[in-house]
C-alpha positions in Angstrom: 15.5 11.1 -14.4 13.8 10.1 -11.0 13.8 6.3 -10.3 10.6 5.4 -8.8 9.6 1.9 -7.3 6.3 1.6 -7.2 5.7 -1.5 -5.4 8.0 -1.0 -2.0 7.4 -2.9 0.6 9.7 -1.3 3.5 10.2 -3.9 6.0 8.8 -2.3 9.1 7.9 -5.0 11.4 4.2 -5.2 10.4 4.9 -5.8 6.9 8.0 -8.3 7.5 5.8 -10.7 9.4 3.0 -9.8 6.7 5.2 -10.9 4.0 7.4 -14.2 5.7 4.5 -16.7 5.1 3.5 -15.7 1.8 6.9 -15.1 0.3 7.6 -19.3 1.7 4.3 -19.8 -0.3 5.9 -18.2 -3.1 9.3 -20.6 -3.0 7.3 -23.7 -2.4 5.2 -22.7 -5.5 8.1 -21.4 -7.8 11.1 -24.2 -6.3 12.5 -21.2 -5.7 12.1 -18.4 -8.4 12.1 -15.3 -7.3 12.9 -16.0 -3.5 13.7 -13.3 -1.2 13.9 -12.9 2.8 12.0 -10.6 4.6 14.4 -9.6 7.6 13.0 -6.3 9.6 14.2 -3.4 8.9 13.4 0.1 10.4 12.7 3.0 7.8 16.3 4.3 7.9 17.6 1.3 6.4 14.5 1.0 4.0 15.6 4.3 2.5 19.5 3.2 2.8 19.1 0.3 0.5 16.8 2.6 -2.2 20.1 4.7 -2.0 22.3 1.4 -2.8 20.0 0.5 -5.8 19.4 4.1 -6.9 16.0 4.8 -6.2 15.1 8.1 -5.7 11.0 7.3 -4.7 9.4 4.4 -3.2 5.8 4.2 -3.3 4.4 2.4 -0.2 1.0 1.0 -0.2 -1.4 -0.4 2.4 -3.9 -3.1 2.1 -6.5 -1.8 4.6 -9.4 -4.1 5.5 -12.7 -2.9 7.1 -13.2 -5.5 9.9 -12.9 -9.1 9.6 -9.6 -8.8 10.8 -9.4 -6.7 13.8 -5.4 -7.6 14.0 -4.7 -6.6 10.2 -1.3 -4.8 10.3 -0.9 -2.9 6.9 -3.5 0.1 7.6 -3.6 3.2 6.4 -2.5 4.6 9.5 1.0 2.3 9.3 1.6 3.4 6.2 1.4 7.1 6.5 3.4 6.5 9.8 6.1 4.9 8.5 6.2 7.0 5.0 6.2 10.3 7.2 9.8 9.2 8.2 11.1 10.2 4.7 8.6 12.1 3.2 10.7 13.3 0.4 11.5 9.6 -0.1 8.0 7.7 -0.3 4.8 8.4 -1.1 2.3 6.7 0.8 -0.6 5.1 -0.8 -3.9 4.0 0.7 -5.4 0.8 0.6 -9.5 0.6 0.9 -11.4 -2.8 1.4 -14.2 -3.0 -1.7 -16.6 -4.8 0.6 -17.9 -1.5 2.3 -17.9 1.1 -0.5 -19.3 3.6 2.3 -16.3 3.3 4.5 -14.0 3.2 1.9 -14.8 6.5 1.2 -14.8 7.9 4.0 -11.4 6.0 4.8 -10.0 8.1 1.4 -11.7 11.4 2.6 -9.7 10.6 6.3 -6.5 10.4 4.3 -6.4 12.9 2.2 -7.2 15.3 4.8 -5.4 13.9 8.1 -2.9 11.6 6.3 -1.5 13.6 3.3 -2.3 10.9 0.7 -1.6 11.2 -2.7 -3.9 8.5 -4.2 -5.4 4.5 -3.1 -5.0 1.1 -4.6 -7.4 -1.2 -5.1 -8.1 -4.5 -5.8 -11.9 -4.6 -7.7 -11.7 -8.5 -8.0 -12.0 -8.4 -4.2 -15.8 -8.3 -5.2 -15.7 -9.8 -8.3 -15.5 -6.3 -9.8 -13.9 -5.3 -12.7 -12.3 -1.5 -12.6 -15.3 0.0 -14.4 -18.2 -1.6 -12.2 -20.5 1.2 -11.3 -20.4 0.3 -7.3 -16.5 2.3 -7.6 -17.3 4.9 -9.1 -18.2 7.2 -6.1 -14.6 6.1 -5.3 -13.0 7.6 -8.8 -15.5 9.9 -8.2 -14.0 11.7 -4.9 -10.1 11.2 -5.8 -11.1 13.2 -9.1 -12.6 15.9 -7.1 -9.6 15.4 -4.5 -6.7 15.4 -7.4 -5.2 12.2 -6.0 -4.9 8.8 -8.1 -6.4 5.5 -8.2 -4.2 2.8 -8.7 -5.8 -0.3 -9.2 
């Protein structure tokens, strides 16, 4: 049996410094519960500490945002970079910004041809969706027709 981790979060730079404030967020919030570091670590020793846990697969998911911040560091484009170091060892997932349905499609078109995704998250309550609102559906729509998923 594979063991799969579907919520990695190798710490490549990008996603370290993502993570510090929000993980200090989560400490002040839980006195504690649950609280981890977020040193940096390059993808070789991302994959070396699946191998001292024994995962086999880490799933590794960007949260992609259309424009409002121009300095967002968990693209699409980081992900499938940093998943293409092990590719038999992570499965990069995209990450589309609800606000712009249009670009979010065309983002998932983008990378499932150029970047080898698998499937997307994401995150309807962005726009105050629920999964089944009818503005997604072109979404579900094209990953049917692309045989990719839709995590959400």
């Amino acid at each position: 049996m594979k063991v799969v981790d579907f919520r990695a979060r190798p710490l490549v730079p990008e996603y370290a410094a993502y993570l510090r404030p929000r993980l200090a967020a989560i400490r002040a919030e839980t006195g504690g519960y649950g609280a981890y570091d977020a040193p940096e670590q390059d993808m070789a020793g991302f994959v070396g500490s699946l191998d001292e846990v024994g995962i086999d697969v880490a799933v590794f998911a960007a949260r992609n945002r259309v424009s409002d911040a121009p300095d967002w560091p968990l693209t699409n484009d980081l992900v499938a970079a940093a998943a293409g170091e092990y590719p038999t060892r992570t499965v990069p997932l995209g990450g589309l910004d609800l606000s712009d349905i249009s670009w979010s499609l065309n983002e998932m078109e983008r990378c499932v041809a150029e970047l080898g995704f698998r499937g997307f998250c994401i995150d309807p309550f962005q726009i105050g969706a629920r999964a089944d609102d009818v503005r997604i559906a072109p979404l579900y729509e094209f990953a049917e027709s692309a045989g990719v998923a839709v995590v959400v």
